[in-house]
Every structure is written in C-alpha cells, then in structure tokens.
C-alpha positions in Angstrom: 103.0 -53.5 49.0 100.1 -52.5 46.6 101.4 -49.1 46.3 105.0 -50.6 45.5 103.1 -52.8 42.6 101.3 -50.2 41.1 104.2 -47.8 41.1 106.2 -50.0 38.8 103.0 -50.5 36.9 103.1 -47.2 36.0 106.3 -46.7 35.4 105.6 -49.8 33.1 103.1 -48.1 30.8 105.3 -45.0 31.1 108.2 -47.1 29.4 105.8 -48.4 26.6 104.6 -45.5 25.5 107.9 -43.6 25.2 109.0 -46.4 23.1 106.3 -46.6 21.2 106.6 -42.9 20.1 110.0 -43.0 19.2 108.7 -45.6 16.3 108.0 -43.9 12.3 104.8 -44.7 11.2 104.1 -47.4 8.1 103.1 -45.6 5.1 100.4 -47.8 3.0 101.0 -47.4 -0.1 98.3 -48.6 -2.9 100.1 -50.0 -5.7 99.0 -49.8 -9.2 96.9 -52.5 -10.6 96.0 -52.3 -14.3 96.2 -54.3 -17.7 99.2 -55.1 -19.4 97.7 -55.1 -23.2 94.0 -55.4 -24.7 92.1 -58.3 -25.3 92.6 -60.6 -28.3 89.5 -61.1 -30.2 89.5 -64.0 -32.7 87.5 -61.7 -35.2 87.5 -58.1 -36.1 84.0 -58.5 -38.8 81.4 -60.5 -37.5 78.6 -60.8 -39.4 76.2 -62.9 -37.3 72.9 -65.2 -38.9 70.2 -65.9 -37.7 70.7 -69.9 -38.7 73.8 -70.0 -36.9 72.2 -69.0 -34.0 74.7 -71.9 -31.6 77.7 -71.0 -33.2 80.5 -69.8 -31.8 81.2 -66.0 -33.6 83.8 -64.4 -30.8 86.3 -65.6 -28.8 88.4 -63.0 -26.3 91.2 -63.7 -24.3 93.2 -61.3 -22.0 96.2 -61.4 -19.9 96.1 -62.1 -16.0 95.7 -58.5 -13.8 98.3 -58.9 -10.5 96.2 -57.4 -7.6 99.3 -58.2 -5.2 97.3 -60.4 -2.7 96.3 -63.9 -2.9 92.9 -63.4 -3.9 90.4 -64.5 -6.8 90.3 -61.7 -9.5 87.1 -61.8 -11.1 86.8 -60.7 -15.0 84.0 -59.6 -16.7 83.7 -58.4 -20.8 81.8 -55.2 -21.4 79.9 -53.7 -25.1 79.3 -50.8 -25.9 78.1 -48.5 -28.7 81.2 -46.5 -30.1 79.5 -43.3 -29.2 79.2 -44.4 -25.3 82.3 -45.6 -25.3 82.9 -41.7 -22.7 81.4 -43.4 -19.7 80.2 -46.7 -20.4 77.3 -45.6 -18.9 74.8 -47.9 -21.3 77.1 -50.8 -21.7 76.3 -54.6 -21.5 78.4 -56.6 -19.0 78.8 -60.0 -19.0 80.2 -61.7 -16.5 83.7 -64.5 -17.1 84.2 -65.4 -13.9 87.2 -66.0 -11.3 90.8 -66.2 -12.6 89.0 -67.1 -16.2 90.9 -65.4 -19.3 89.1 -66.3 -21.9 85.7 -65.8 -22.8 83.4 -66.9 -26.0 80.0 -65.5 -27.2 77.6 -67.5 -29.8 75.8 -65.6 -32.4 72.8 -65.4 -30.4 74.4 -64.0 -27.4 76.1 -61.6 -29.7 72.8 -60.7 -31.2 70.9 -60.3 -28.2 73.9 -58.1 -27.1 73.8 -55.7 -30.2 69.6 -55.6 -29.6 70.3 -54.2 -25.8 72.5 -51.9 -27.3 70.3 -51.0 -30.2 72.2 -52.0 -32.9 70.3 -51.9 -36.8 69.6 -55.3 -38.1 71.5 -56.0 -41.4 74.0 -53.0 -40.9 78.0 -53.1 -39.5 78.5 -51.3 -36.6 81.5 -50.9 -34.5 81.2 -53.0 -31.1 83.5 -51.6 -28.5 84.7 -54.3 -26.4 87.3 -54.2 -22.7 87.3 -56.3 -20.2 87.0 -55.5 -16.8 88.8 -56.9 -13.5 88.0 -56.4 -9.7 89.4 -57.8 -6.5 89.3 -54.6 -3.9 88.9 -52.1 -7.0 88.2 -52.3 -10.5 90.5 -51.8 -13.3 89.8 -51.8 -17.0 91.8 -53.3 -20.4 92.1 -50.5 -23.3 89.1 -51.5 -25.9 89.1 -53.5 -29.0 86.3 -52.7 -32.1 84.5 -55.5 -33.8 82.5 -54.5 -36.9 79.1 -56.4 -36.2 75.9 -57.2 -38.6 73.6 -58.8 -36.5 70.4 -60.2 -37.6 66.9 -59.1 -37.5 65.4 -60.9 -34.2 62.9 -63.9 -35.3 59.4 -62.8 -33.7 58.8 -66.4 -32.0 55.1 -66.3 -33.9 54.0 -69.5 -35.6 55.1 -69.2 -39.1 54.7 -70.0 -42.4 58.2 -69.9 -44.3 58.1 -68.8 -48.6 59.8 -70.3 -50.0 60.0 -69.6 -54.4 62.0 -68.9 -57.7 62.5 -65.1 -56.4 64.8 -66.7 -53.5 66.2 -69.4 -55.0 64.0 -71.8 -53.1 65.2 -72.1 -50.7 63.2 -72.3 -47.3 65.7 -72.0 -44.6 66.4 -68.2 -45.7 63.0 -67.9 -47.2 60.9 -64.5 -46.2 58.0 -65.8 -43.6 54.5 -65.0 -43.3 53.3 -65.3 -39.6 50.4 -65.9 -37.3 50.4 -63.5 -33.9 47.3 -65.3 -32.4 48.0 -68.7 -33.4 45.3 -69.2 -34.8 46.0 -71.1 -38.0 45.4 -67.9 -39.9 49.1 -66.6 -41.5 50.1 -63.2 -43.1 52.6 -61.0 -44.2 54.7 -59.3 -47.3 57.3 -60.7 -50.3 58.9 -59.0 -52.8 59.2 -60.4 -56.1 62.2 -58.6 -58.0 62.2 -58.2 -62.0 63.7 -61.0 -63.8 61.8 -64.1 -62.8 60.8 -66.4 -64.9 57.7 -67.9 -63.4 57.5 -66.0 -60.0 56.1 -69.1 -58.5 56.5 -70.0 -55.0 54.8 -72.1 -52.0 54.6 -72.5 -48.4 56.5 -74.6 -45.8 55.4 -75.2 -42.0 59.2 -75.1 -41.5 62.6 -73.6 -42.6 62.7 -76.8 -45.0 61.1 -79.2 -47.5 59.8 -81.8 -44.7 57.9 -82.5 -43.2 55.1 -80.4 -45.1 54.8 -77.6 -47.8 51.1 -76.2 -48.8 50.7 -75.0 -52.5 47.7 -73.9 -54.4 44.9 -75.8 -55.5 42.9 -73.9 -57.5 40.6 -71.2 -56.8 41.9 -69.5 -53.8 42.1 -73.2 -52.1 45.3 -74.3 -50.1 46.8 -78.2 -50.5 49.2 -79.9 -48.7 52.0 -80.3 -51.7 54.9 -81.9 -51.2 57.6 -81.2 -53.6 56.1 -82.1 -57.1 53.5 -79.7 -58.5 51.1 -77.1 -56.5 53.3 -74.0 -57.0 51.6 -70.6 -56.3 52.3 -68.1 -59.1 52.8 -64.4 -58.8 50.9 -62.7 -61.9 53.9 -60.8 -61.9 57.2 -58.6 -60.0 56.4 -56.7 -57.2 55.3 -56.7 -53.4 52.5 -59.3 -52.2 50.6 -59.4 -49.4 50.0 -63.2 -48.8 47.7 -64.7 -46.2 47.3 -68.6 -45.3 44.4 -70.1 -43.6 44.7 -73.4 -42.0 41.6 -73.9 -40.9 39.7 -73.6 -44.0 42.3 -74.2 -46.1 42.5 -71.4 -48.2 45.1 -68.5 -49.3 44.9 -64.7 -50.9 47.7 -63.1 -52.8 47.7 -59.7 -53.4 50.0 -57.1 -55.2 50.0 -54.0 -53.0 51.5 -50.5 -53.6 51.7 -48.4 -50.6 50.8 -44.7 -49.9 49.7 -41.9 -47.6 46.3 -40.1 -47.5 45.4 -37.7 -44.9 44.9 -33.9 -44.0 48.1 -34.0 -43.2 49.9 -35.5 -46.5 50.2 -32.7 -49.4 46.9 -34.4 -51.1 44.6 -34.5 -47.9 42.2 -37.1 -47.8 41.5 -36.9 -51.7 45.1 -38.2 -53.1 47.6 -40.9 -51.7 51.3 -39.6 -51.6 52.7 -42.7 -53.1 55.8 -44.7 -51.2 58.1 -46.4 -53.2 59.8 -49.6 -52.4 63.9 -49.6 -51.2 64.2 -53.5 -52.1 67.6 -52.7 -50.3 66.3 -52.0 -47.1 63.2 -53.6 -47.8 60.8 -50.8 -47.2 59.2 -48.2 -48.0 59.7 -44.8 -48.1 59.1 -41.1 -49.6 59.5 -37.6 -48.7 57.1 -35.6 -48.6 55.6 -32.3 -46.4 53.5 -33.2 -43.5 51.3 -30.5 -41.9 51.0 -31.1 -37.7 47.7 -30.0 -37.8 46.3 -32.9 -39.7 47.0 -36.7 -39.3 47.3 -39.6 -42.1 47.6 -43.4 -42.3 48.8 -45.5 -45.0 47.0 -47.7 -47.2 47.5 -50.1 -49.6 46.1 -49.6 -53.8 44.6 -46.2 -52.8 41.1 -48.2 -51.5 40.3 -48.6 -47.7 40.6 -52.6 -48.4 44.1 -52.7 -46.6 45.3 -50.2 -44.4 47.2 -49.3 -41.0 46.6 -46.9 -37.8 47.9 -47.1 -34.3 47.1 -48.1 -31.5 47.3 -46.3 -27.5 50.9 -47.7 -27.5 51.9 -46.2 -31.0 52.2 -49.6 -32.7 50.8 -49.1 -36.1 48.1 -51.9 -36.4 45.9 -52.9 -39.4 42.4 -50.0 -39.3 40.8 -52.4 -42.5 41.5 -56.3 -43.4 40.0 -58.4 -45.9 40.3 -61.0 -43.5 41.0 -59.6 -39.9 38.0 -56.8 -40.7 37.6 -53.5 -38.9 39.3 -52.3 -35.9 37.1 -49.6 -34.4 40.1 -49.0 -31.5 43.0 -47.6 -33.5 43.7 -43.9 -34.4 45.1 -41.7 -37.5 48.7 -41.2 -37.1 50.2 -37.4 -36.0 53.3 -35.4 -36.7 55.3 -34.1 -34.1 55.8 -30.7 -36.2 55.2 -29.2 -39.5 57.9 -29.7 -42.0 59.5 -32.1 -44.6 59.8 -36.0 -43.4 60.9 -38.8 -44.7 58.4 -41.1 -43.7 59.5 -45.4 -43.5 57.2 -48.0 -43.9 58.9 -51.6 -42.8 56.8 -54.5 -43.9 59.5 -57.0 -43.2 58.5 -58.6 -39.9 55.5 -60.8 -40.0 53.0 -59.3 -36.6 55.7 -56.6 -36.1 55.1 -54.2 -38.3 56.7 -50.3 -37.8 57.3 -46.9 -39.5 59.2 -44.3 -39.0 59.0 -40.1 -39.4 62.7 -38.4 -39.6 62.2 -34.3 -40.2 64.6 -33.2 -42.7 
C-alpha cells in the first residue's frame, strides 16, 4: 500500500512541474517616476537683512511625484552654487518631509544656507534650487535660480552699536564696535564719508535709543547720555578706529590710514605702501609687487602704535595696541609667490578681522 501512495505522489509532483513550465514568466517592469514641472518659488531676488532675521523670504511649492505604490513620498529642497549645479556634490539639503509640497525658508535660514555654500555677503548670487523626492529611489524636479544678497553674519560678540550724522542715526543699521573677551572693553572701525556737517556720533548698548547710549564727556571720559547732548565728534571725514571702556569709563577715537611695510612690499621696512579705502566694499585695498622672499604686516599712520600679524591659524591679529599692548605670539605675514597682488584689508567686522592676497 505505501508503494501505491508514493507512486501517485510522484506522479503528483510530476504533474506540477509540467504545468508549471508550460507558464511565461512575469516581466517587472520599473515604471518611470519623475516630476511633472519645477518648483514655484514666491521670489526670484531675495535680498535678505540681517534685521529681518524671522521673516519669511522664500516660499516653494511643487507638484506631487506618483511612485505607483501606496507609500509616503518624502521631499526634500536642495541649494546649490550655480557652478555645482554638475553633480550637486556640495549642495545643502533640507529636509520637507512626507507627502509635504510646500516648503518656506526665513532670512536666517536662507543666510545660514548661502554661508554653507560660501556665498559673499552684500553681493547677488544665483541660488540654484530642485527639490528632491524618494520612496524606493530618488527622483529630482528641473531647478529654479533665485538671485540672493545675503547679509554679513553678526559675530554674536557683545557690542557696542554707532550710531551718528554719517548714518543717519540711526542705531538699528548703525556700524558696531565689539568686545571678543567680554570684558567691557569695545573696538573696532567707522567710516566717516565727505559731506557731514558735524560728524558727530555716540554709542548705544543696543540696536536702539533705550535703554542706554554713552557719549563723551570731556577729555577722553565716557557718560551715560541719553538722547540730549554728549555727542562724540569726528575732527573730520575719514576712517576711525574707536575703542570703549566700560570699566573705566573712558573712549579713544582715532583717524587711521592704512599701509604695508615689509621686505616684502616694494619699500621694505623703510616705506609703507599705502592702502586706499573702497567705501563701496568697505575696505581696503592696493596693488602692489610682493617679493616671496620677504614678509610684511600692515599698520596703521606709518608708526608701530597700531598694527596686525597672524597668528598659527593665519588669522591676522593685532602685533601693537594702544590698549590691548604687545603680542609677542604673532608672526609677519608671507606670500605664496613672487608677483603683483592685490592685497584686501577688511576692517568691517568688529573681532573678525581678515585680508586677502589675489596674484594678478
């Protein structure tokens, strides 16, 4: 009887397998999954400010991808620079989130987007934008370009704001002086343009009026001066060097005019090779030829009262002070090469100052 059962058993299996053969295989097929359009921005110029910073500045919607399964599809928006725009290999993602079409960026976030991609301060540039879905795979919208002028980063150092008749005095877009250690001691640069008719100015603990301003009280000595009288006055145009002490209540201004001195400037370490100021770009800049087997720093009135080298990590840092004194720890500044340079001093940015050597 076993023998009988297994014999139809087989013949069974047998049965199944011929049948099976006889059936065409199921081609898969992947289907196509893409965008049907780009994205909408609600802007094609952005020009973002730093007092803005909550805003909303961009706003992008985009149409649904079908992925053909009942699945979230999960969107993201990606930036780039328009000359990586080949691989997206440096691009910023940001992620929207599942079955979201819309997404909105404040002028911060835009800034801090246009910083990771290394975008000048105070200049358009085109920001390449798509969006990006994925569910198995991913697929990508064509790009849009927004022209964006983003803002130079605040440093986040207490500050001092400058408020004067060379702004319009007004202290929420006021130049700032500022104090890297915190400790009650302020500095940093204003430019004074022709015209003025009193170049007087003062100091604010904040981007406005209130709660306190400082203003001079004779004799080099700070006062707490609220609105009416106490002005600082400039003797006349041109680029100060201002410094605030809290502690002792007391302030310096001083007119400075910068320049280069070193074996490897054209007049060595007997003549400064004057900058001029770009009130433009605010800085300051000339072109001159630098010899690589010498080195240089810049200085401030042709005396070693003011003046910067750098430090280990390159950072130029002030070598004299009037108030800070002598750093013993900072060295000349090199040139890569010999040849002519266009050399950059920017004074803008209270405790962050930087230059710049571009061979021509």
């Amino acid at each position: 009887m076993q023998r009988i059962i297994n014999l139809y058993t087989g013949l069974f299996l047998l049965l199944a397998l011929a049948v099976g053969c006889n059936e065409d295989p199921m081609l898969t097929v992947l289907r196509n999954v893409s965008f049907t359009e780009p994205p909408i921005s609600s802007a094609d110029q952005i020009v973002l400010n730093a007092d803005n910073a909550t805003d909303q500045a961009l706003t992008l919607t985009w149409a649904p991808v079908d992925y053909y399964i009942e699945a979230p599809v999960t969107y993201s928006v990606q930036f780039a620079a328009v000359g990586d725009t080949s691989n997206w290999g440096n691009s910023v993602t940001v992620l929207a989130g599942d079955d979201i079409l819309t997404k909105s960026f404040t002028q911060e976030e835009l800034n801090t987007i246009s910083q990771q991609l290394e975008f000048e301060a105070d200049v358009a540039s085109p920001l390449v934008i798509r969006v990006k879905s994925y569910v198995d795979r991913d697929a990508f919208s064509a790009p849009v370009v927004v022209q964006l002028t983003p803002y130079k980063l605040f440093t986040g150092f207490a500050s001092l704001w400058v408020p004067g008749e060379y702004q319009g005095w007004d202290p929420a877009t006021a130049s700032r002086i500022a104090s890297p250690e915190d400790n009650g001691v302020y500095e940093g640069y204003i430019n004074i343009p022709e015209g003025g008719e009193s170049n007087q100015f003062k100091f604010t603990a904040q981007p406005a009026w209130e709660p306190m301003a400082y203003g001079d009280g004779g004799d080099g000595v700070l006062i707490e001066a609220n609105f009416a009288g106490g002005n600082f006055v400039a003797p006349s145009a041109g680029y100060y060097y201002l410094t605030a002490d809290l502690n002792e209540m007391t302030y310096t201004v001083t007119q400075t005019n910068w320049g280069i001195l070193g074996d490897a400037t054209p007049g060595g370490w007997d003549t400064d090779t004057q900058l001029t100021f770009d009130p433009a770009e605010n800085v300051w800049k000339v072109t001159a030829e630098l010899n690589n087997a010498g080195s240089f720093k810049f200085r401030a009135n042709n005396a070693w009262t003011l003046d910067f080298g750098v430090d280990a990590e390159g950072n130029i840092q002030y070598a004299n002070h009037p108030v800070f004194g002598y750093n013993p720890d900072l060295s000349n500044l090199t040139v890569p090469e010999s040849g002519t340079y266009t050399i950059t001093l920017d004074l803008s940015e209270p405790g962050v100052y930087s230059y710049s050597l571009v061979k021509n």
